[in-house]
mmCIF file of the N, C-alpha and C atoms, coordinates in Angstrom:
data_MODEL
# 
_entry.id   MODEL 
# 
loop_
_atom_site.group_PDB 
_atom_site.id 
_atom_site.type_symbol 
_atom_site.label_atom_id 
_atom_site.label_alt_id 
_atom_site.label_comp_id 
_atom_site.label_asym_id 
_atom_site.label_entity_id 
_atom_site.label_seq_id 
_atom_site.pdbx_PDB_ins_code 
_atom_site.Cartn_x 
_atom_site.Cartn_y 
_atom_site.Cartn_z 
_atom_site.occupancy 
_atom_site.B_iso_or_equiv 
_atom_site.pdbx_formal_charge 
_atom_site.auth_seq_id 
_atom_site.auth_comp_id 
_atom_site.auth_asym_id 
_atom_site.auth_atom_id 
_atom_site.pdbx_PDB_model_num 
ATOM 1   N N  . UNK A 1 1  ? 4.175  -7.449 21.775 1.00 0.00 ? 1  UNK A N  1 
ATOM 2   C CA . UNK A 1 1  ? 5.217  -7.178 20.794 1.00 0.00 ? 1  UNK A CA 1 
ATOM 3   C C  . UNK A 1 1  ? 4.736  -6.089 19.830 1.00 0.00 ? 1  UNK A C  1 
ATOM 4   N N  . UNK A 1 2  ? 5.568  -5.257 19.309 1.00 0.00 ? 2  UNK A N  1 
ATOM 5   C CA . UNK A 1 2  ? 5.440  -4.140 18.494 1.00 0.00 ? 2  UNK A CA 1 
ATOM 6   C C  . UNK A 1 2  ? 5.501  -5.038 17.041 1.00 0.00 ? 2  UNK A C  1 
ATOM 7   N N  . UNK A 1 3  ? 4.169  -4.247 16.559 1.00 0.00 ? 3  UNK A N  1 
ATOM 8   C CA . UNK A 1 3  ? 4.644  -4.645 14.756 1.00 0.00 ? 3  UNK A CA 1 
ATOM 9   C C  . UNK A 1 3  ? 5.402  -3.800 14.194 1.00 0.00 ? 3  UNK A C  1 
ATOM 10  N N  . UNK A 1 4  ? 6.192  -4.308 13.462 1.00 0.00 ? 4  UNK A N  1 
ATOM 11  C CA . UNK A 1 4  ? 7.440  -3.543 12.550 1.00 0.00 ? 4  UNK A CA 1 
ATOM 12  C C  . UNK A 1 4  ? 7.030  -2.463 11.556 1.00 0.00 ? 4  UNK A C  1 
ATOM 13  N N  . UNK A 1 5  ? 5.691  -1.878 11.290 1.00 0.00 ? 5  UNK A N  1 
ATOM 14  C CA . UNK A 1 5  ? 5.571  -1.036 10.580 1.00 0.00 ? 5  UNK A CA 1 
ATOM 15  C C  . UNK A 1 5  ? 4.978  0.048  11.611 1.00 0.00 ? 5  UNK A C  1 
ATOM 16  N N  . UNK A 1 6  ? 4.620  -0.123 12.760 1.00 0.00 ? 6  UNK A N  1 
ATOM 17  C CA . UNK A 1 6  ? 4.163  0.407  13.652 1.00 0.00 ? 6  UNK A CA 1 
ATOM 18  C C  . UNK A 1 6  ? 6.009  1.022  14.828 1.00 0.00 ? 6  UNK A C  1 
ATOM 19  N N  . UNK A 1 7  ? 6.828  -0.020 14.510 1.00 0.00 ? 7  UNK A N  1 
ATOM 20  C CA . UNK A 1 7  ? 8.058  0.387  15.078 1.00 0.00 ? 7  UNK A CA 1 
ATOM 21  C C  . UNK A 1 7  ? 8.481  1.851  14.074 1.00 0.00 ? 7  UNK A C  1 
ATOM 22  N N  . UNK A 1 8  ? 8.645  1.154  12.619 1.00 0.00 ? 8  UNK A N  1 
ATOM 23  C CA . UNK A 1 8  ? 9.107  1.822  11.889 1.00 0.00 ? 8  UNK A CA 1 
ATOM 24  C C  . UNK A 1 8  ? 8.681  3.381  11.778 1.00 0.00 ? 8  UNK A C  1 
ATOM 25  N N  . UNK A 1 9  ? 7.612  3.255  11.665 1.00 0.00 ? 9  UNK A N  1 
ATOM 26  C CA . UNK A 1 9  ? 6.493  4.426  11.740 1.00 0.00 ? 9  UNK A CA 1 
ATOM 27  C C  . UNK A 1 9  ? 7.029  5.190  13.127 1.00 0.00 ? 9  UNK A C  1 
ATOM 28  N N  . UNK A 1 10 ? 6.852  5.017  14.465 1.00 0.00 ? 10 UNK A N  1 
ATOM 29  C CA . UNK A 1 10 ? 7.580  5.685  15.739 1.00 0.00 ? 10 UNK A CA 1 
ATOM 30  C C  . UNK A 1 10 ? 9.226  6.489  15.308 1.00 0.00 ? 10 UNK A C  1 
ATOM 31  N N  . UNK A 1 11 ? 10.221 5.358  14.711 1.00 0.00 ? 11 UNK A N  1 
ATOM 32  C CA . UNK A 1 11 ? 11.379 6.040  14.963 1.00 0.00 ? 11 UNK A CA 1 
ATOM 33  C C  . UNK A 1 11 ? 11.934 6.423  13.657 1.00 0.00 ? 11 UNK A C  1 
ATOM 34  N N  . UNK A 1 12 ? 10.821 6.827  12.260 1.00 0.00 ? 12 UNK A N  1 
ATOM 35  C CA . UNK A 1 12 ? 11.109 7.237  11.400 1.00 0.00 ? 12 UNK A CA 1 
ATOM 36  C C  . UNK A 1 12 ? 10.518 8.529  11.980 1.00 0.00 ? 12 UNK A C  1 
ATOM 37  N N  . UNK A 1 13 ? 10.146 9.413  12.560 1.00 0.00 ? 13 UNK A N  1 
ATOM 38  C CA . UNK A 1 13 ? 9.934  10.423 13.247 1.00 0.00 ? 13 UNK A CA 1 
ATOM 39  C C  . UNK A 1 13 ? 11.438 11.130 14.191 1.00 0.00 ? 13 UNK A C  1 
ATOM 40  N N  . UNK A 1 14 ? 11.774 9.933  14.191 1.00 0.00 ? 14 UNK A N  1 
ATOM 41  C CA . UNK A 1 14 ? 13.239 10.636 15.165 1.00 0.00 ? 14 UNK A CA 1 
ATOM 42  C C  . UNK A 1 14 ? 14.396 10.446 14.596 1.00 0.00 ? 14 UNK A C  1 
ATOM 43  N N  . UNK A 1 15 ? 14.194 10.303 12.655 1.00 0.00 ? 15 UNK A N  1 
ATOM 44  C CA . UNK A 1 15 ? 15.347 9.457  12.296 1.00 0.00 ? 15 UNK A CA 1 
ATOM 45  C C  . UNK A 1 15 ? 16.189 10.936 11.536 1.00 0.00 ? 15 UNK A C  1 
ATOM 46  N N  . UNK A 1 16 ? 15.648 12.302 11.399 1.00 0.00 ? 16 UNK A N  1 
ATOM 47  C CA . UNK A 1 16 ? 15.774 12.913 10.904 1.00 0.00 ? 16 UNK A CA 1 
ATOM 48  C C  . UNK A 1 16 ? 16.386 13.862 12.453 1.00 0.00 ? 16 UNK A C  1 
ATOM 49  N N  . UNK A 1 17 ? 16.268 13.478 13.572 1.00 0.00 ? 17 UNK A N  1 
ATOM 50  C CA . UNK A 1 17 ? 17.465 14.525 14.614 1.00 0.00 ? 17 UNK A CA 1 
ATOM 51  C C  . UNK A 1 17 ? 18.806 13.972 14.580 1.00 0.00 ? 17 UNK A C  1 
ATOM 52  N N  . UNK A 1 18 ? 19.434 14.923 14.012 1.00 0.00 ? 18 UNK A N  1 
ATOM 53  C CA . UNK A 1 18 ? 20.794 14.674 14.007 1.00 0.00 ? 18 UNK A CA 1 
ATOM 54  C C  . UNK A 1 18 ? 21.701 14.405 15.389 1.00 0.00 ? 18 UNK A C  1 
ATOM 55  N N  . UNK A 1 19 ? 20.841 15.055 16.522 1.00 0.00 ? 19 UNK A N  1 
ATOM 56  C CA . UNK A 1 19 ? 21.714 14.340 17.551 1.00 0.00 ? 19 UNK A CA 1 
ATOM 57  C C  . UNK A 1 19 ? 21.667 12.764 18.128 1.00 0.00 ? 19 UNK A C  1 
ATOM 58  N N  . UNK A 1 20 ? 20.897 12.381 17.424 1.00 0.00 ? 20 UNK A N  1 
ATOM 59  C CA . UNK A 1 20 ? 20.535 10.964 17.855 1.00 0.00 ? 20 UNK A CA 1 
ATOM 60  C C  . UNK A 1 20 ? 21.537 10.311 16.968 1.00 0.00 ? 20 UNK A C  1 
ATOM 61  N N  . UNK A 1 21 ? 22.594 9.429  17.613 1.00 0.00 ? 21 UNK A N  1 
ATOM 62  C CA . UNK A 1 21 ? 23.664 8.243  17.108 1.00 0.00 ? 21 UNK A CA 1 
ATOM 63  C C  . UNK A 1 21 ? 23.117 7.078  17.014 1.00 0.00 ? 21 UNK A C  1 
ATOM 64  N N  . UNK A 1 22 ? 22.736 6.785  15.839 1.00 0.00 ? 22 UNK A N  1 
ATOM 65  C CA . UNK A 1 22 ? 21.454 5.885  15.412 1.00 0.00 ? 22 UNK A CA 1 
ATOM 66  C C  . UNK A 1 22 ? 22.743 4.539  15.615 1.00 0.00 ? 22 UNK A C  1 
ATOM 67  N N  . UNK A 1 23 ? 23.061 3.293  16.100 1.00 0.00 ? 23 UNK A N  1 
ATOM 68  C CA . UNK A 1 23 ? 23.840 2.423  15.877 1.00 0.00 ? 23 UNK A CA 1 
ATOM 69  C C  . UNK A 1 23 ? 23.563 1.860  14.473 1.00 0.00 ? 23 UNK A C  1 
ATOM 70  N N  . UNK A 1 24 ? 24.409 1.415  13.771 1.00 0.00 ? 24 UNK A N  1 
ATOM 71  C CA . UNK A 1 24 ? 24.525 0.927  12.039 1.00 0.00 ? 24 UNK A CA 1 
ATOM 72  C C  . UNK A 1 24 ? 23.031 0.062  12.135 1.00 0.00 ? 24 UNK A C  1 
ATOM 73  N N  . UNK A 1 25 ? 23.367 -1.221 12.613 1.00 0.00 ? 25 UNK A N  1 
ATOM 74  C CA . UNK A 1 25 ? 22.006 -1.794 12.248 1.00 0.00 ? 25 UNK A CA 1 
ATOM 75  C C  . UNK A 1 25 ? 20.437 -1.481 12.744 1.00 0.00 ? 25 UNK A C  1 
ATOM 76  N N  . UNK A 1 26 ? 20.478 -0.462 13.602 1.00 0.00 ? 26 UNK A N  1 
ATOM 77  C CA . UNK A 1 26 ? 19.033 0.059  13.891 1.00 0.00 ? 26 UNK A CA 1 
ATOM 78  C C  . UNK A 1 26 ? 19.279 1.411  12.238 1.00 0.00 ? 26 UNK A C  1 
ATOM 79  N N  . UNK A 1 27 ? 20.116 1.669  11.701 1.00 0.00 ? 27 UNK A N  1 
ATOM 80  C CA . UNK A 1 27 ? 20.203 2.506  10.618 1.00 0.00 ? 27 UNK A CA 1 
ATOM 81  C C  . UNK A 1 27 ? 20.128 1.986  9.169  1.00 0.00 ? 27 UNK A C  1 
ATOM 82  N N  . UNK A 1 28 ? 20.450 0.718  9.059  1.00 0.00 ? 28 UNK A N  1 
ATOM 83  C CA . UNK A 1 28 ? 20.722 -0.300 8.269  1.00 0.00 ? 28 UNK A CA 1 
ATOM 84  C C  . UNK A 1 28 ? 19.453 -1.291 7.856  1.00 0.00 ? 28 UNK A C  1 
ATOM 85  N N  . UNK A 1 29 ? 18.618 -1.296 9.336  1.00 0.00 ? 29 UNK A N  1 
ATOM 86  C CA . UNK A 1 29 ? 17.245 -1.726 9.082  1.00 0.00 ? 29 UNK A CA 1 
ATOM 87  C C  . UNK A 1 29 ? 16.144 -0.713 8.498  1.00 0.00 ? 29 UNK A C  1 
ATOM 88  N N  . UNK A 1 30 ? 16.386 0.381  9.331  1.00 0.00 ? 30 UNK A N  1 
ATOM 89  C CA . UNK A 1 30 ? 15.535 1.639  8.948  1.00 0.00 ? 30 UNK A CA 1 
ATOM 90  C C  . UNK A 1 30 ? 15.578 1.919  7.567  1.00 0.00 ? 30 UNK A C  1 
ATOM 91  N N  . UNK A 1 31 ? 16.776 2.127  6.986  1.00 0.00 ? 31 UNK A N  1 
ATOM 92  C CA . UNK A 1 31 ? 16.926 1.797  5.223  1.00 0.00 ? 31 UNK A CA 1 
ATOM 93  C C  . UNK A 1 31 ? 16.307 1.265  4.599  1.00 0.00 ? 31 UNK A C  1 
ATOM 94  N N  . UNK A 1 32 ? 16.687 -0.494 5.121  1.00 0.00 ? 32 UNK A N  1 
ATOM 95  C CA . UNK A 1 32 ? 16.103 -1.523 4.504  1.00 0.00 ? 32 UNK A CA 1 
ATOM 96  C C  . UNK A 1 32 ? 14.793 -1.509 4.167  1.00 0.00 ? 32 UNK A C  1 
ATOM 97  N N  . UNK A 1 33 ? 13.565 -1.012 5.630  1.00 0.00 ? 33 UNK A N  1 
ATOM 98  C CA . UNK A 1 33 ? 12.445 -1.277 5.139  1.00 0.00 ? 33 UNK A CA 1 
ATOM 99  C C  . UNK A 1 33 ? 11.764 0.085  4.703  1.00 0.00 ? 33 UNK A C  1 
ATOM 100 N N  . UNK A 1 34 ? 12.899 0.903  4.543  1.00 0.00 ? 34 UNK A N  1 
ATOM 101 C CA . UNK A 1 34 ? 12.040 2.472  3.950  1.00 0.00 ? 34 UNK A CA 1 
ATOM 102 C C  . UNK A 1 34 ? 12.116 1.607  2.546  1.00 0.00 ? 34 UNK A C  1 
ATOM 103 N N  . UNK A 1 35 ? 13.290 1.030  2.260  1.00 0.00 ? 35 UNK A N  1 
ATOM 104 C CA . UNK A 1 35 ? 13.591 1.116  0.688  1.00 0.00 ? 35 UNK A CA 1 
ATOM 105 C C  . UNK A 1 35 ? 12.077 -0.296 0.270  1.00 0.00 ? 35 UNK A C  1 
ATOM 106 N N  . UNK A 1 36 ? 12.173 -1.113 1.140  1.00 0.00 ? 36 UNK A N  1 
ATOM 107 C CA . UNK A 1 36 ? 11.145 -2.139 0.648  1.00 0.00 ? 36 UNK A CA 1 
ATOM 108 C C  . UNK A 1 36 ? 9.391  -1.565 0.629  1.00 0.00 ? 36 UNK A C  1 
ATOM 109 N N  . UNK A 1 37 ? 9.092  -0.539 1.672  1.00 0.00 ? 37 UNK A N  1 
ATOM 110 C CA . UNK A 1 37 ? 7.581  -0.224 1.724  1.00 0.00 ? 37 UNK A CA 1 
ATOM 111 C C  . UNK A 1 37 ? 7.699  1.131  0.723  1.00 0.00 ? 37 UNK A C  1 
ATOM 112 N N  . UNK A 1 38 ? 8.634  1.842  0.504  1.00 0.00 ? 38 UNK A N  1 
ATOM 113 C CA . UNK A 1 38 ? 8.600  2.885  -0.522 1.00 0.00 ? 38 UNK A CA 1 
ATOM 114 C C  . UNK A 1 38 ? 8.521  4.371  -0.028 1.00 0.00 ? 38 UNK A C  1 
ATOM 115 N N  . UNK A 1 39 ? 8.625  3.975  1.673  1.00 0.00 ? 39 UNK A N  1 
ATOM 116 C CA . UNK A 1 39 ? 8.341  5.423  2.397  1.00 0.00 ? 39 UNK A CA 1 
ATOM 117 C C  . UNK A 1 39 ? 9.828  5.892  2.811  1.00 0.00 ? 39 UNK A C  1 
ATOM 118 N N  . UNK A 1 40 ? 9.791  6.915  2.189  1.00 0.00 ? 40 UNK A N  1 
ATOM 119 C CA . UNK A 1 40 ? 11.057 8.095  2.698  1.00 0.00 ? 40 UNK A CA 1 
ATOM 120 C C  . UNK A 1 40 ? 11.106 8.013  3.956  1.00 0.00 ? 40 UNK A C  1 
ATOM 121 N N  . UNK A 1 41 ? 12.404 8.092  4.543  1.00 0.00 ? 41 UNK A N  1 
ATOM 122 C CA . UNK A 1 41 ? 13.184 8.601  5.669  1.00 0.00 ? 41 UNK A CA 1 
ATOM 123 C C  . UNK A 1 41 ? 12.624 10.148 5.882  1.00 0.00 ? 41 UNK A C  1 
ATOM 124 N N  . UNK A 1 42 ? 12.644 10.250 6.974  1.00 0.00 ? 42 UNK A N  1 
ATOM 125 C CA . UNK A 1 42 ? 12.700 12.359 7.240  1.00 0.00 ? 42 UNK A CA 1 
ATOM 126 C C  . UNK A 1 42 ? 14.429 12.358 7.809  1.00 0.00 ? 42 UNK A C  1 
ATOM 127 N N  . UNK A 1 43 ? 14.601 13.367 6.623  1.00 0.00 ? 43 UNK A N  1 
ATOM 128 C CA . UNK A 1 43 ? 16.009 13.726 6.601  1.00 0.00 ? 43 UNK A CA 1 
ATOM 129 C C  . UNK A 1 43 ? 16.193 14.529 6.285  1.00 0.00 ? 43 UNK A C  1 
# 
């Protein structure tokens, strides 16, 4: 199993290509734990 800061870390790298149609809650989580660990999105 992947740890979640180790997930986060992978597809906060791909969260900033605009062609990627992120579905709400893979976008909604990505939020969530930028906003809880304090690390920016690339956007």
């Amino acid at each position: 199993m992947v740890d979640e800061a180790i997930l986060f870390s992978i597809l906060r790298g791909f969260f900033s290509a605009t062609e990627i149609q992120w579905d709400n809650a893979v976008k909604d989580w990505m939020e969530s734990v930028s906003n809880k660990t304090q690390v920016p999105l690339l956007k």
